[in-house]
C-alpha positions as CSV (number, residue, x, y, z in Angstrom):
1,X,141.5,124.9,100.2
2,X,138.1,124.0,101.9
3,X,136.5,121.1,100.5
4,X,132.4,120.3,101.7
5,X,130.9,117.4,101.5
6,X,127.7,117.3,99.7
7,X,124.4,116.8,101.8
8,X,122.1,114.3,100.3
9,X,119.5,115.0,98.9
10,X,116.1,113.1,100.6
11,X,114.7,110.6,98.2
12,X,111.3,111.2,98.6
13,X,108.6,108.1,97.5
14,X,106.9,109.2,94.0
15,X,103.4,109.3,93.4
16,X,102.1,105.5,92.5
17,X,99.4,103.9,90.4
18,X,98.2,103.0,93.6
19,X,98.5,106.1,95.4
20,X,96.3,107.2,92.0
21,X,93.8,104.5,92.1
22,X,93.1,105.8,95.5
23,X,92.9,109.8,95.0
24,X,90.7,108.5,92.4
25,X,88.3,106.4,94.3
26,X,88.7,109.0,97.1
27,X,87.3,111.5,94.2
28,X,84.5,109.4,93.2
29,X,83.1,108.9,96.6
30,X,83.3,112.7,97.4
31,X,81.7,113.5,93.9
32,X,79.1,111.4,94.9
33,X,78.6,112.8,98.1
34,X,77.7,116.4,96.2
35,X,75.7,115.3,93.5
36,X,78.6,116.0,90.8
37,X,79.5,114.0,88.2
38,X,82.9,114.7,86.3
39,X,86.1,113.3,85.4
40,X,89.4,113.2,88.1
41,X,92.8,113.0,86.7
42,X,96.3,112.2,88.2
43,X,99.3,113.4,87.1
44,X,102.9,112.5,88.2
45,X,105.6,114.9,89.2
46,X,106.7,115.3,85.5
47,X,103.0,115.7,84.2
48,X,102.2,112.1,83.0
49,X,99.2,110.7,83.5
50,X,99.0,107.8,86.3
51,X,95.2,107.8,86.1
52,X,91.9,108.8,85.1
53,X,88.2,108.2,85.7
54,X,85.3,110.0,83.9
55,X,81.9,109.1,85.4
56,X,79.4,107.6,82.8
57,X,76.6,110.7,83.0
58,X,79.5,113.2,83.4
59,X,79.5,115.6,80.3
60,X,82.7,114.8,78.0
61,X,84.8,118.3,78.5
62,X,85.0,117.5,82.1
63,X,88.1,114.6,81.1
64,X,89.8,117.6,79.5
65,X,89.3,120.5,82.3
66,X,90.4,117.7,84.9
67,X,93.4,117.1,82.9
68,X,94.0,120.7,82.7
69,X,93.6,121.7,85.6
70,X,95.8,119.3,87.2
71,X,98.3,120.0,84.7
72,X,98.2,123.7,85.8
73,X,98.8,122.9,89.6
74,X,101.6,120.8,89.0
75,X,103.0,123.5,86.8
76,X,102.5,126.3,89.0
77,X,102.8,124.0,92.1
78,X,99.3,126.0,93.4
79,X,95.6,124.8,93.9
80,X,94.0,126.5,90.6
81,X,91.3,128.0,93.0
82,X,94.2,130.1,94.3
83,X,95.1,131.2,90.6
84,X,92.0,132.8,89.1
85,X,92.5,136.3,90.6
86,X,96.0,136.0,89.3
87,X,94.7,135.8,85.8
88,X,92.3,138.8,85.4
89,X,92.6,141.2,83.4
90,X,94.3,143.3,85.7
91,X,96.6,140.4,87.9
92,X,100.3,139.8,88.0
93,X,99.8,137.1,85.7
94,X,97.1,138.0,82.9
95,X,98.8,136.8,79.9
96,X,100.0,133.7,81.3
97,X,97.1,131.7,80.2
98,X,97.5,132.8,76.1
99,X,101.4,133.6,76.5
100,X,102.6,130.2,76.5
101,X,101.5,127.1,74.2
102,X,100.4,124.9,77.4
103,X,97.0,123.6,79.1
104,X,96.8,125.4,81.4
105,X,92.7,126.1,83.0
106,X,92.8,128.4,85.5
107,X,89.2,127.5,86.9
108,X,89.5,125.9,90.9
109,X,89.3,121.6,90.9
110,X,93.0,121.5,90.4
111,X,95.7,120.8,93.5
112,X,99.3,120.0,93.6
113,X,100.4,116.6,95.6
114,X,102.7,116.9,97.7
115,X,104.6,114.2,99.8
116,X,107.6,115.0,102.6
117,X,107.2,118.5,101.3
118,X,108.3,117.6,97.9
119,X,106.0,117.7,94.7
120,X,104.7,114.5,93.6
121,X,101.9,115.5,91.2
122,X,98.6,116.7,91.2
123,X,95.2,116.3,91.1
124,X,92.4,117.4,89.0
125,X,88.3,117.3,89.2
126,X,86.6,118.7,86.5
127,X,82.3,118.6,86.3
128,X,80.9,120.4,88.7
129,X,80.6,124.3,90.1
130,X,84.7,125.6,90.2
131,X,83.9,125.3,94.2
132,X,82.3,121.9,93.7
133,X,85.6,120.7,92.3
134,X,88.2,122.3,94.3
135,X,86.0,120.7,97.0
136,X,86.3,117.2,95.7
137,X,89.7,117.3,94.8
138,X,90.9,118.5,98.2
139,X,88.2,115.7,99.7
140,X,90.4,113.1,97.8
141,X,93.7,114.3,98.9
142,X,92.5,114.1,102.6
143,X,91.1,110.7,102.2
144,X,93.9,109.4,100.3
145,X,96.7,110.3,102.9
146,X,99.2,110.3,100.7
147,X,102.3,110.4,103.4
């Protein structure tokens, strides 16, 4: 009889407050940059919120299509902008949106956070154009160098 040790698995850092305060400022700053104002939230790996920011002239659904749509990146482990064709009428996945009892947005802002190849979370921008979002949320992740 053959017995294998076990290979460890690589504990990999999770997401922080402080890693979220930074995506967040990171967010801000690129918002800015476009003209946009909106909401950012940060979710950790298990979909609880770490933080959120909703700019003072942004209009109020943008908190819950941030929210959203980094809920649905996290789930999916996908930026949302890569997801919309997926949810047409005729895509591989158009009756994931109404077949199950989640928030899930399938509009781009949302992207997955990903540390030593492992997901940590996700990201969410929710205010501007879907391309305006996507845009800022990536912006955020680049700035925030998460590794």
């Amino acid at each position: 009889m053959s017995t294998t040790t076990p290979v460890p698995t690589p504990t990999v850092r999770p997401l922080t407050t402080r890693d979220a305060e930074s995506l967040i400022e990171a967010a801000a700053r690129a918002a800015e940059g476009l003209g946009v104002r909106g909401s950012v939230t940060v979710l950790d790996a298990g979909g609880h919120l770490l933080g959120f920011r909703r700019d003072d002239a942004a209009v109020l659904i943008s908190g819950e299509t941030s929210t959203r749509k980094a809920y649905t990146a996290l789930q999916l482990d996908a930026p949302t902008a890569d997801l919309v064709d997926l949810v047409r009428p005729d895509g591989l996945f158009h009756s994931l949106p109404t077949a199950l009892d989640r928030p899930l947005l399938f509009i781009a802002g949302g992207v997955p956070l990903h540390r030593d190849g492992r997901l940590i979370g996700a990201i969410g921008f929710g205010g501007g154009a879907p391309e305006q979002d996507h845009r800022i949320a990536t912006a955020a992740i680049a700035e925030a160098d998460l590794v």
